[in-house]
C-alpha positions as CSV (number, residue, x, y, z in Angstrom):
1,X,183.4,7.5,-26.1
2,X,183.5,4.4,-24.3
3,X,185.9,3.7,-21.5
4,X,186.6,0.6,-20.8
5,X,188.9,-0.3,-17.7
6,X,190.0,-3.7,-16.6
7,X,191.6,-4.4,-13.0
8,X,192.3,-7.5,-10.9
9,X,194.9,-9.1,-12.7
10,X,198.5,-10.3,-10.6
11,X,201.3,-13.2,-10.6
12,X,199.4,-16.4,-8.7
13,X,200.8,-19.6,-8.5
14,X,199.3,-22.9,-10.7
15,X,196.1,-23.5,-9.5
16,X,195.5,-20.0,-7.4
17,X,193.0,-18.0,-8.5
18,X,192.0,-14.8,-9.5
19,X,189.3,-12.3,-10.1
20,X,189.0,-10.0,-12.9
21,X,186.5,-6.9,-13.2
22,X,186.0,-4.5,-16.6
23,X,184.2,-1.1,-15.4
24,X,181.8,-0.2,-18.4
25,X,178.2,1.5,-18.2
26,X,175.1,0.0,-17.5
27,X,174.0,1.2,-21.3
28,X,176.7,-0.4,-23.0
29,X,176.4,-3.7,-20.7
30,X,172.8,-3.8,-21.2
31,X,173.3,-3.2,-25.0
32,X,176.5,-5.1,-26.0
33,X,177.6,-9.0,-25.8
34,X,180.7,-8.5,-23.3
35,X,183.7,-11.0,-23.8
36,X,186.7,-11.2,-22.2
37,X,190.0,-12.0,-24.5
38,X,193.7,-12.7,-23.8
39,X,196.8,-11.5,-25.2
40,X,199.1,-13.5,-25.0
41,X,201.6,-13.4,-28.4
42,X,201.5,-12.3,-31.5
43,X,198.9,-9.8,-32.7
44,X,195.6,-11.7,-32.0
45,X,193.1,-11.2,-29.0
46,X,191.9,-14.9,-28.5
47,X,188.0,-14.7,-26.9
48,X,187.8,-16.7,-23.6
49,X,184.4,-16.1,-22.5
50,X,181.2,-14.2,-23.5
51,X,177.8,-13.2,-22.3
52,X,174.7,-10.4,-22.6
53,X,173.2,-9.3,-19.8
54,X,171.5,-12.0,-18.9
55,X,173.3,-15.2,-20.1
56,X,176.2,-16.4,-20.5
57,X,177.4,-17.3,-24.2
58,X,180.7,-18.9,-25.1
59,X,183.3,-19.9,-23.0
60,X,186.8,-21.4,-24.8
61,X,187.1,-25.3,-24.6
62,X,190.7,-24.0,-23.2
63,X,188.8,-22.6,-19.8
64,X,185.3,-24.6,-20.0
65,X,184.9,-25.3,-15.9
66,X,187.8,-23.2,-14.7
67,X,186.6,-19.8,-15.3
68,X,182.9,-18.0,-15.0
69,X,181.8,-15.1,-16.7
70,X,179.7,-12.5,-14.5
71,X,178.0,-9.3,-14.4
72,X,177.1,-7.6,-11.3
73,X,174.0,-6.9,-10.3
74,X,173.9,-2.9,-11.1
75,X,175.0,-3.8,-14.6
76,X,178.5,-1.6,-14.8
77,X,181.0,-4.1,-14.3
78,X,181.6,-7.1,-15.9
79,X,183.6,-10.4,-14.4
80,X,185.4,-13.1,-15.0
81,X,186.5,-15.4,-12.2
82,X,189.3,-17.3,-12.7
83,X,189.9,-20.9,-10.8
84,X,192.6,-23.7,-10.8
85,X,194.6,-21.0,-13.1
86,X,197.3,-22.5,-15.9
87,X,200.9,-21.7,-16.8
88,X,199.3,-21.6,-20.3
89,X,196.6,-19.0,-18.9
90,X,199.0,-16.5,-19.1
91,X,198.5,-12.9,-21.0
92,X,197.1,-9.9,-20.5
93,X,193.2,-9.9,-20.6
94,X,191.0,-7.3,-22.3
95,X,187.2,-7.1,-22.0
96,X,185.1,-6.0,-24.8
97,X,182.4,-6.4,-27.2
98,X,182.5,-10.0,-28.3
99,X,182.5,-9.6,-32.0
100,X,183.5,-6.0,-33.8
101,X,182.7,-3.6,-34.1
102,X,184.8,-3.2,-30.9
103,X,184.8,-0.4,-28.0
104,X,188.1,1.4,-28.2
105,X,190.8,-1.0,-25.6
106,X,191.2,-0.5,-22.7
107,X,194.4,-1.1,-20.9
108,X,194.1,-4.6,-19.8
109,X,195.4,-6.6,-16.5
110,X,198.6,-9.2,-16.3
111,X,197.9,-12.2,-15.4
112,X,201.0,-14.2,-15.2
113,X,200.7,-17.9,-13.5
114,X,203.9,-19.0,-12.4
115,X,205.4,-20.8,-9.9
């Protein structure tokens, strides 16, 4: 089974930043489009960002020029770096396969923007 594990999250003030990291495998990296989402209310996990291996794909019109989607270089983790962060950026953030069928969720990272 996959085990996906996301880290990096915290409470930063309007426009800190932050960087966030999924652990995954090299096989499911190399084989999977990646995305990151947010939960933030309700029951929906709203997409943020996406990429393969070896481009990035989507990023939300919300985050276009803020926030950059990354893979590292020995293909297990995945990234998302997060600049001039948003109240409204707020949530708990999840990475998984872009479009279902989805990995089983991992526990995600807070990332609360507040002054």
């Amino acid at each position: 089974q996959v085990k996906l594990v996301e880290s990096g999250g915290g409470l930063v003030p309007p426009g800190g930043s932050l960087r966030l990291s999924c652990a995954a495998s090299v096989d499911v990296i190399r084989g999977s489009t990646m995305g990151w989402f947010r939960h933030s209310h309700g029951d929906q996990y709203e997409l943020i960002a996406s990429r393969s291996w070896g481009t990035a794909m989507y990023i939300a019109p919300s985050v276009k020029g803020r926030f950059t989607i990354g893979v590292t270089s020995d293909l297990t983790t995945v990234t998302l770096q997060m600049n001039d962060l948003k109240p409204e950026d707020t949530g708990r953030y999840y990475c998984n396969t872009a479009s279902p069928p989805h990995f089983h969720w991992g526990p995600g990272t807070q990332v609360t923007v507040s002054s």
